[in-house]
N, C-alpha and C positions, 0 to 999 in steps of 0.2 A: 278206790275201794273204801267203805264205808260199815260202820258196824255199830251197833248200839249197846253197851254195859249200861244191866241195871243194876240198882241198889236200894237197900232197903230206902223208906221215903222220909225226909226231914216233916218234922212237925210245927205246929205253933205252938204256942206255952199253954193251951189246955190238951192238947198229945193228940191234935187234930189237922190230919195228914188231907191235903191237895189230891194225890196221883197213886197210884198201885205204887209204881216206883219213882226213886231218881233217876233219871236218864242220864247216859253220857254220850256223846257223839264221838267217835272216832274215827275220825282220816286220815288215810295212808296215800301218798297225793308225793308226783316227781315234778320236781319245777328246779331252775337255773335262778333262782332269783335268790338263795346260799350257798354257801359252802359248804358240798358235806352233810348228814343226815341232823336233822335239828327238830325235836318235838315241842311243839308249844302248846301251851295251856292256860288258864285260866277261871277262874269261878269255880271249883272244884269242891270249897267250900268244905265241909266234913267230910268231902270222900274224898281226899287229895291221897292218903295212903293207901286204898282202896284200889284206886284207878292206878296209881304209879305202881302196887304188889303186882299185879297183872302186866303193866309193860314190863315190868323185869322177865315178868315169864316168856314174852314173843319175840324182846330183841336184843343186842349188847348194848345195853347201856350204855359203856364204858367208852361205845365210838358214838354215841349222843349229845351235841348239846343241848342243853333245856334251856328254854325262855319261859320266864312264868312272869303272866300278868294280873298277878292279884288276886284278893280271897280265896288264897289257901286253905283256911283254915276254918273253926265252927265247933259247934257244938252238936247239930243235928235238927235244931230250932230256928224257922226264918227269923234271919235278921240279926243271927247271933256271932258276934265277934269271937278271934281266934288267934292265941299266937301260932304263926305258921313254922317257925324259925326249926325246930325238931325235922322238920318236913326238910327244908331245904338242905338240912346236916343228910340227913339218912340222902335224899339227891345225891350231893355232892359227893359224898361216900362213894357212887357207885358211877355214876355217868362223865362221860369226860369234861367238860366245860357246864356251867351254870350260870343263868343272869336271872333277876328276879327285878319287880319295882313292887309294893304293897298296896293293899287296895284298901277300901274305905271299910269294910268288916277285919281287917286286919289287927294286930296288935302288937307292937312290939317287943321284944322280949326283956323289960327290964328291970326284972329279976334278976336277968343275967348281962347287965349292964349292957344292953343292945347288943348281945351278939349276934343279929342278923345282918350290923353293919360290919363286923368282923369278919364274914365269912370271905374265904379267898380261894380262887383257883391256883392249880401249878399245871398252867399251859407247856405242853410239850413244845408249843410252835416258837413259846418266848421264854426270855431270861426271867423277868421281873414276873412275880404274882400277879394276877388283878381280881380287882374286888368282885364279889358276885352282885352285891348291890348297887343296881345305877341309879340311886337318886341323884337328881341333879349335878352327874359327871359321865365323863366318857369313857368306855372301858375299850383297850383293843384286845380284839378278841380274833377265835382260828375264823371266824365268819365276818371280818367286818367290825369295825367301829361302832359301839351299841350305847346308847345314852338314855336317860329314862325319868320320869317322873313319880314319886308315889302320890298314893291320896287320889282323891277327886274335891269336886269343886262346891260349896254346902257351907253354912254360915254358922253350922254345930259345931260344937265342940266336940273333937277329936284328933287324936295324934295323928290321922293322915285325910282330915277333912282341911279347907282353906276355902276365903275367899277366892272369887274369881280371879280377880285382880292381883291376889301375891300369887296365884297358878301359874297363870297367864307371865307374870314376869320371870316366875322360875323356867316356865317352857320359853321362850324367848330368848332369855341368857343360856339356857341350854345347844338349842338349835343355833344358836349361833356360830357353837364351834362345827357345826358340818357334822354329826354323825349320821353313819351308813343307814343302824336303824335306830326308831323311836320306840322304845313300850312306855305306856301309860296305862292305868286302872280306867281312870275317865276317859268315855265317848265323842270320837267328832263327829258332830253333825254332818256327816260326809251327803251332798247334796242328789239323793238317789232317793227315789217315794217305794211307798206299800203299795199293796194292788188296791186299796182303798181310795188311792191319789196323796196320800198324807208323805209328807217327809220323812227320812230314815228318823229316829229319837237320838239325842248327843247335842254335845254341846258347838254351837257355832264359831265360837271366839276360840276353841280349842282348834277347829277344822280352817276355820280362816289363816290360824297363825301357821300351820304346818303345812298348810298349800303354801304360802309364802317363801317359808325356808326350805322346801322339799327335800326332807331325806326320803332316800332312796323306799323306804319300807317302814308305813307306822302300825305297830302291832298293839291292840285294844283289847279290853274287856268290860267289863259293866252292864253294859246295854249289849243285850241280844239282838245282832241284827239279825234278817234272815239269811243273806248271803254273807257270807265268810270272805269271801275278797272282792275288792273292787279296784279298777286302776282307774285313779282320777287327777288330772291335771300334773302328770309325772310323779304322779309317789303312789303305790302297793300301799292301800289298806286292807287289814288283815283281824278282822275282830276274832277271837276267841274265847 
């Protein structure tokens, strides 16, 4: 099942609007591939409290994990960065388990001395906390071992932009410990064309390395593909 939320329309900086609205895509979709009910999201961008006021209204949160894969956050303006961190507190507040990685419009919050990296679950399933943030560590979680990357891959300057090459080595040492799943902001080139003949868009050195170490499920955002899941070469990709 499938539904569309719209929302008023993001602009550019002379207050000149693309679309009637913002669209959001919603699926309600039963698969064995977690544990347990688990919403994922991503690119939500200014309407991350928008879209999340509304699921409070259809489900319990509280028996939810949430997985967010970046740009949370915004202003209303393409292309405008956001700290998402508020967003994730009001999450956690209400749903049971939360993991997050940041994406390239992202901002940290430090103001408040990063506390996005502060934020912690109290898993009913374990003793110990775990962190909600997976940058480059492995969190164990009610669904699985979940490990993550923030940022994407861009030669600018930004707190969650990087070279290829210091990416590629943080994903690498990550994947190396085995986790179940992967979120990242940045796109793999996962090798599947347009009806044009053209390739999916993402990055190859991304999709190379993670065919390599296959965890079980890498969960994306950034780049909008058309289909939402693909299963290639033993590993569930999952853009959102």
């Amino acid at each position: 099942m499938s539904v569309k939320w719209r929302f008023p329309p993001s602009t550019n900086r002379k207050g000149k609007t693309r679309d009637i609205y913002d669209t959001k895509n919603v699926y309600l979709l039963t698969t064995n591939l977690m544990k347990g009910p688990v919403i994922i999201m991503s690119d939500l961008h200014c309407h991350t409290n928008q879209v999340f006021t509304l699921l409070d209204q259809y489900v319990y949160l509280n028996k939810f994990t949430i997985i967010c894969a970046g740009d949370m956050a915004g202003t209303g303006i393409y292309g405008s960065d956001g700290d998402p961190t508020v967003f994730y507190e009001d999450m956690l507040s209400k749903c049971g388990e939360l993991y997050f990685s940041q994406g390239n419009h992202d901002l940290p919050s430090s103001d408040r001395k990063h506390q996005e990296k502060k934020l912690h679950n109290k898993n009913a399933h374990f003793k110990t906390q775990s962190l909600c943030s997976l940058n480059e560590t492995i969190v164990k979680t009610s669904i699985g071992t979940i490990g993550g990357i923030d940022g994407t891959i861009s030669n600018k300057t930004h707190e969650y932009k990087m070279t290829q090459d210091e990416y590629n080595y943080k994903l690498i040492k990550l994947l190396k410990k085995n986790p179940q799943i992967l979120v990242t902001h940045d796109t793999p080139a996962i090798p599947v064309k347009y009806h044009n003949g053209s390739n999916y868009v993402g990055n190859e050195i991304i999709y190379n390395t993670v065919s390599k170490y296959k965890p079980n499920i890498h969960i994306y955002g950034h780049c909008h593909h058309p289909t939402y899941h693909n299963f290639i070469n033993a590993v569930y990709y999952i853009c959102v």
